[in-house]
Backbone as a printed PyTorch tensor [residue, N CA C, xyz], in Angstrom:
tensor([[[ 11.6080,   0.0100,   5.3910],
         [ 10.4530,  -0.3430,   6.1960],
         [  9.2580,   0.4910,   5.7210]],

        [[  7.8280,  -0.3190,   5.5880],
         [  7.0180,   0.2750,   5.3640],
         [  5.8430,   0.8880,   6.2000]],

        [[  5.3510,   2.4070,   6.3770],
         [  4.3740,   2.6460,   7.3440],
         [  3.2130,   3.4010,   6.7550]],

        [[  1.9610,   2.6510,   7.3640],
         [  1.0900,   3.6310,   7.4290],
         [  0.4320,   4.8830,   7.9120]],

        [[  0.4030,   5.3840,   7.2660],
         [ -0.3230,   6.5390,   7.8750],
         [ -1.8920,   6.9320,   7.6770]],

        [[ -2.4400,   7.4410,   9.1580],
         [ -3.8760,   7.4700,   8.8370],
         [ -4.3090,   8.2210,  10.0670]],

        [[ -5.7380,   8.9500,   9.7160],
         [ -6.5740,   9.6130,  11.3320],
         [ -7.0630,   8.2500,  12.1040]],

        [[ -6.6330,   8.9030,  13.4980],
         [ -7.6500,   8.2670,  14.3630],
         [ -8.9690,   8.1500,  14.0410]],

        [[ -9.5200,   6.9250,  14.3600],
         [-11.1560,   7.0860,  14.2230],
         [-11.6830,   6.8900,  15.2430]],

        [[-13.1160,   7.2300,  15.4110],
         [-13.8620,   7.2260,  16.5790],
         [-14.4570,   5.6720,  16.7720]],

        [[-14.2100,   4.7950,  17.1180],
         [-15.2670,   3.4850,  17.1120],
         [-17.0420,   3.7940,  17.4860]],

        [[-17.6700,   2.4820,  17.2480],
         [-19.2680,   3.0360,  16.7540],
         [-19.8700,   2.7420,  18.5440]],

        [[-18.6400,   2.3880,  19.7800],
         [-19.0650,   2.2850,  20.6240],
         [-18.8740,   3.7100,  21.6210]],

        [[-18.1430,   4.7960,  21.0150],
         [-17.2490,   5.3100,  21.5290],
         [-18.2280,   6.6590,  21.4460]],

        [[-18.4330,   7.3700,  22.5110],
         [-19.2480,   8.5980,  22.6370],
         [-18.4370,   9.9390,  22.7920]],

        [[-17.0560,   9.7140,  23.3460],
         [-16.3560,  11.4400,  23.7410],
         [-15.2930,  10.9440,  22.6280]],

        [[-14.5440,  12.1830,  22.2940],
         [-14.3100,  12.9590,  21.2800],
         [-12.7000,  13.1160,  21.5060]],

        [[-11.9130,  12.6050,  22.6880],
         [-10.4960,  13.0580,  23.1780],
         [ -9.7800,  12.0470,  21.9410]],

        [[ -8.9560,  12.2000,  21.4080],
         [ -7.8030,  11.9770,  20.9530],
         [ -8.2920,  10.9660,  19.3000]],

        [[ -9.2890,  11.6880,  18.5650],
         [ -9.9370,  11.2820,  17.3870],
         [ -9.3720,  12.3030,  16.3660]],

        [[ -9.0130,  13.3780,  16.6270],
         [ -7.9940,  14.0050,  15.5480],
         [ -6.9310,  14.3410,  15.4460]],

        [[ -6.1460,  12.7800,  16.1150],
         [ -4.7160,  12.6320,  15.5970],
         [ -4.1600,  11.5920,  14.6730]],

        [[ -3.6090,  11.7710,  13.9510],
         [ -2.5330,  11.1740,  13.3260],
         [ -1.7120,  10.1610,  13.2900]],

        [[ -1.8220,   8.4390,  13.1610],
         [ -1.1310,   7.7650,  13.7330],
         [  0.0060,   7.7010,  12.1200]],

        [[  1.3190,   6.9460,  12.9280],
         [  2.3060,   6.3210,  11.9930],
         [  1.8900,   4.8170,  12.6130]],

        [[  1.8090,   4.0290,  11.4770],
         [  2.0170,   2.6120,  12.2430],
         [  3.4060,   2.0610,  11.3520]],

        [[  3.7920,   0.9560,  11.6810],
         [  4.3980,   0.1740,  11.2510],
         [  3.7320,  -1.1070,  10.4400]],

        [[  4.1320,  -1.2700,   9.3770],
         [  3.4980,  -2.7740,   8.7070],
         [  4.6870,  -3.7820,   8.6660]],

        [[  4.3920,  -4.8370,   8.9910],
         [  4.7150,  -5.9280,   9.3070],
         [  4.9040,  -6.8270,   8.1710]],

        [[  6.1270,  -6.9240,   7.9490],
         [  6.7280,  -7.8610,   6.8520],
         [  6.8530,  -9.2890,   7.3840]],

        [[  5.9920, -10.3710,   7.4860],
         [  5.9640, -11.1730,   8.2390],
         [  6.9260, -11.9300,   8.6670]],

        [[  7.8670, -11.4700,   9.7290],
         [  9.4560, -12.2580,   9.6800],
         [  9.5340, -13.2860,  11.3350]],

        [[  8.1750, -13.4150,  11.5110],
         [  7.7890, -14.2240,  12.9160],
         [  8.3080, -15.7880,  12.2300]],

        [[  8.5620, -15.8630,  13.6970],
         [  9.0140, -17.6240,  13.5830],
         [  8.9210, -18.6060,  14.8770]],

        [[  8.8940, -19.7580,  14.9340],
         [  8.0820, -20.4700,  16.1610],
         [  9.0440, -21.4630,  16.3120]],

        [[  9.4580, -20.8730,  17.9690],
         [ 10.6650, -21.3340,  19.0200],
         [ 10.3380, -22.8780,  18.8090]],

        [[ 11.3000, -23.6920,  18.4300],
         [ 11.2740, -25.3430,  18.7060],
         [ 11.0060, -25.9650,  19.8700]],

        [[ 11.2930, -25.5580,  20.7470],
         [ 11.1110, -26.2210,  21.9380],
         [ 10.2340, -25.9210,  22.7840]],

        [[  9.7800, -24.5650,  23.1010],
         [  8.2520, -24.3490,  23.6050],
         [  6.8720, -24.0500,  22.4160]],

        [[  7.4840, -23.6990,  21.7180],
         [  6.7020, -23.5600,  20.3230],
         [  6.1240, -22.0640,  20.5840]],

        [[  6.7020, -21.3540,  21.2490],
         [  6.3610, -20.0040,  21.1130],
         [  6.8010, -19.0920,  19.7600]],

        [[  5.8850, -17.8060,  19.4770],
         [  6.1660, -17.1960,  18.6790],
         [  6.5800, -15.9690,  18.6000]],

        [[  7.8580, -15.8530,  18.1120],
         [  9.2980, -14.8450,  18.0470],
         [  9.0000, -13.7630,  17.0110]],

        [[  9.5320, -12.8070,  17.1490],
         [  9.6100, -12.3020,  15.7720],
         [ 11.5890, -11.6300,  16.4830]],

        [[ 12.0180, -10.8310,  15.2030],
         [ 13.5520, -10.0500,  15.2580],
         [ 13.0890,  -8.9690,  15.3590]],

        [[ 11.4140,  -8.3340,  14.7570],
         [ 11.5870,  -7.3250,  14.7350],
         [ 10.0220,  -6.5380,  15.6790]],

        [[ 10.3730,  -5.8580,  16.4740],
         [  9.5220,  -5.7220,  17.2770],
         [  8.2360,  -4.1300,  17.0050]],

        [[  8.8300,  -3.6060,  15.7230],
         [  7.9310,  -2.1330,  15.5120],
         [  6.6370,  -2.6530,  15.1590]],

        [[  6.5110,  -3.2840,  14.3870],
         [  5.1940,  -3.3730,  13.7660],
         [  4.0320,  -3.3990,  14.9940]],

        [[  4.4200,  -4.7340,  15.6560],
         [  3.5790,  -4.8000,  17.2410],
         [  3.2720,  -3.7830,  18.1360]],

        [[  4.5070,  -3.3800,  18.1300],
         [  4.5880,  -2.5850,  19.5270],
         [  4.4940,  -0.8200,  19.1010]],

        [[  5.0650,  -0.4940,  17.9760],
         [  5.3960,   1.5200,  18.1550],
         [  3.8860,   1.8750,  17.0700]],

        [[  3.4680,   2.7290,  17.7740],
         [  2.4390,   3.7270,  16.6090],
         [  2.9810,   4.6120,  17.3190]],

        [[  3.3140,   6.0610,  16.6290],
         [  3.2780,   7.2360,  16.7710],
         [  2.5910,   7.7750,  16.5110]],

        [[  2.1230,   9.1500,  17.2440],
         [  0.4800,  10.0420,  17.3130],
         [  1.3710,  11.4530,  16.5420]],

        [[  0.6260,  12.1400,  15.7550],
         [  0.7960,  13.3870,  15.4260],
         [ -0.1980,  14.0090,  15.6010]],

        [[ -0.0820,  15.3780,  15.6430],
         [ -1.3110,  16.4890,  15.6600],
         [ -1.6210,  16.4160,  13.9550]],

        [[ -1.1130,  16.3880,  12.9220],
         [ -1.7800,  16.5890,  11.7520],
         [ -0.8800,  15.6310,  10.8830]],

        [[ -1.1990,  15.5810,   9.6200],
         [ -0.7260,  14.6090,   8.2900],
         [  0.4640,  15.2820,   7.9690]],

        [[  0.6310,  16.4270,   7.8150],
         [  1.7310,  16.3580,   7.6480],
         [  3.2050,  16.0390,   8.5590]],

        [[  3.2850,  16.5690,  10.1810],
         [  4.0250,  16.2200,  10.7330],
         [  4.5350,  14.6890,  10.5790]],

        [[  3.1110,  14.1490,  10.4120],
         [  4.0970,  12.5360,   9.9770],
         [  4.1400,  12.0740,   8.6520]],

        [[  4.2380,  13.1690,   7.8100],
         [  4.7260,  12.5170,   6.7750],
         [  6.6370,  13.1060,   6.7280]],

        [[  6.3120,  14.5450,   7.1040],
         [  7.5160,  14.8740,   7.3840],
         [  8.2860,  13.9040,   8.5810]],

        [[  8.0280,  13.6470,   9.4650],
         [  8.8090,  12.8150,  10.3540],
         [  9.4280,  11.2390,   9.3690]],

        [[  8.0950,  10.3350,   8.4290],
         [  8.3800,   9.5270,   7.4690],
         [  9.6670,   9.8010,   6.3910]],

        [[  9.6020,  11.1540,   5.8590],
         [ 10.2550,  11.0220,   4.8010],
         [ 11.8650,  11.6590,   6.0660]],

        [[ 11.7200,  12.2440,   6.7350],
         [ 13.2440,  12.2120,   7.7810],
         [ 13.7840,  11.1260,   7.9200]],

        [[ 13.3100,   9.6270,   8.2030],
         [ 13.6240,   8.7940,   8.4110],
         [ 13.8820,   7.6390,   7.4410]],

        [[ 13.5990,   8.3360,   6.2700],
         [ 13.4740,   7.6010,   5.2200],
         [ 12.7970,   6.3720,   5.1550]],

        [[ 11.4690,   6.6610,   5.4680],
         [ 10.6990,   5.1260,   5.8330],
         [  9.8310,   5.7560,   4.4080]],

        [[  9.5430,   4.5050,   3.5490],
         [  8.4850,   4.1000,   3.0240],
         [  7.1310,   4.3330,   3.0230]],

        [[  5.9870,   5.1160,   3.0060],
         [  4.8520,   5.2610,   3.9260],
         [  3.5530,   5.6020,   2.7580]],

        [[  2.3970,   5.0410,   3.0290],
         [  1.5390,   5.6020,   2.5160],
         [  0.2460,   5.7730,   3.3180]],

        [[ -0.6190,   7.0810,   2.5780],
         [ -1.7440,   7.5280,   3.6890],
         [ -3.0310,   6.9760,   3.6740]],

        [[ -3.5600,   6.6030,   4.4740],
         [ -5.1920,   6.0970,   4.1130],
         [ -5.9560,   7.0100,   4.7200]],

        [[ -6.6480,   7.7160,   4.0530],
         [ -7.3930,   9.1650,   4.1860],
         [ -8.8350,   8.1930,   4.7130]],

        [[ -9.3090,   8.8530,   5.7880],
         [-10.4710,   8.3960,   6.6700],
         [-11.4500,   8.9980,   6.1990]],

        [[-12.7170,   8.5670,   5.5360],
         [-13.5860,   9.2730,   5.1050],
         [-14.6790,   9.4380,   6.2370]],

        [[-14.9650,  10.6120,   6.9820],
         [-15.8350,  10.7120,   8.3130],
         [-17.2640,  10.4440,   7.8750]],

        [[-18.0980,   9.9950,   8.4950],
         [-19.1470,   9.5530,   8.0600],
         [-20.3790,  10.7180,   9.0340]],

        [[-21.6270,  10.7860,   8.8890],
         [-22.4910,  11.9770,   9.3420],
         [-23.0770,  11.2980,  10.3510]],

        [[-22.9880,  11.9730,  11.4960],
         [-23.4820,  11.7460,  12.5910],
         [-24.6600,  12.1430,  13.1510]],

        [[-25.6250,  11.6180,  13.4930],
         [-27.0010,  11.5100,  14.1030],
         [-27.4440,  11.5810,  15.1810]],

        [[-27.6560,  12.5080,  15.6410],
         [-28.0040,  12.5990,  17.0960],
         [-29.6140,  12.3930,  17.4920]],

        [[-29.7230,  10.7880,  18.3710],
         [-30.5430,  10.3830,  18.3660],
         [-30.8060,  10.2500,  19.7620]],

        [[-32.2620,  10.2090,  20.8720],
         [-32.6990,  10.1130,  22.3200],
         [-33.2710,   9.2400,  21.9280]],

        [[-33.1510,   8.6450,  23.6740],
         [-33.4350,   7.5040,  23.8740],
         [-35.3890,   8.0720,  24.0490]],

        [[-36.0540,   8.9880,  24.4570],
         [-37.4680,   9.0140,  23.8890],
         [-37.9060,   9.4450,  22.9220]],

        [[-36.8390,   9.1660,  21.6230],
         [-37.2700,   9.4320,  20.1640],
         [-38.0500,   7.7710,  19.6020]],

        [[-37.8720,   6.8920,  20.5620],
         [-37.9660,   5.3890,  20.3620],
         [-40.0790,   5.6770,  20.6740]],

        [[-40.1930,   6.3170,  21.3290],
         [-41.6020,   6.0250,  22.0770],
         [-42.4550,   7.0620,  21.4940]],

        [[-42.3910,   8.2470,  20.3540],
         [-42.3810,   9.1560,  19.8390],
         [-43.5720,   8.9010,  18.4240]],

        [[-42.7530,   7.7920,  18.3260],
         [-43.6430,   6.8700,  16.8060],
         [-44.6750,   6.6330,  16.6680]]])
């Protein structure tokens, strides 16, 4: 099984700061979904990809937890971008 690993990021809507420097494991999804005949709903056998991310405090705990489990995994390093601290009467200033 294959997982990613990567930092939390902050979204561009998102103003406080709680739980942006952790560590997720995700699961990737080998597409093994399939669609029930008779209601036409959609199944899968395997339920990680959807459902489990695990949080770490840093990169390595989950890489060490990855290679314990012998999972597959690679990291996508988050490049943080520079932040601007801007007021709302910097608009009327001009």
């Amino acid at each position: 099984m294959i997982v990613k690993i990567y930092k939390d990021y902050q979204t561009p809507t998102q103003s406080g700061t709680a739980n942006i420097n952790q560590w997720i494991l995700e699961f990737i999804s080998i597409d093994d979904r399939f669609q029930e005949q008779i209601m036409g709903w959609t199944g899968s056998s395997n339920m990680y990809p959807s459902e489990v991310k695990l949080r770490f405090e840093d990169k390595n705990q989950a890489v060490k937890f990855a290679k314990k489990n012998k999972l597959e995994f690679f990291i996508q390093e988050y490049a943080e971008g520079e932040k601007t601290i801007k007021s709302y009467v910097n608009n009327y200033l001009e």
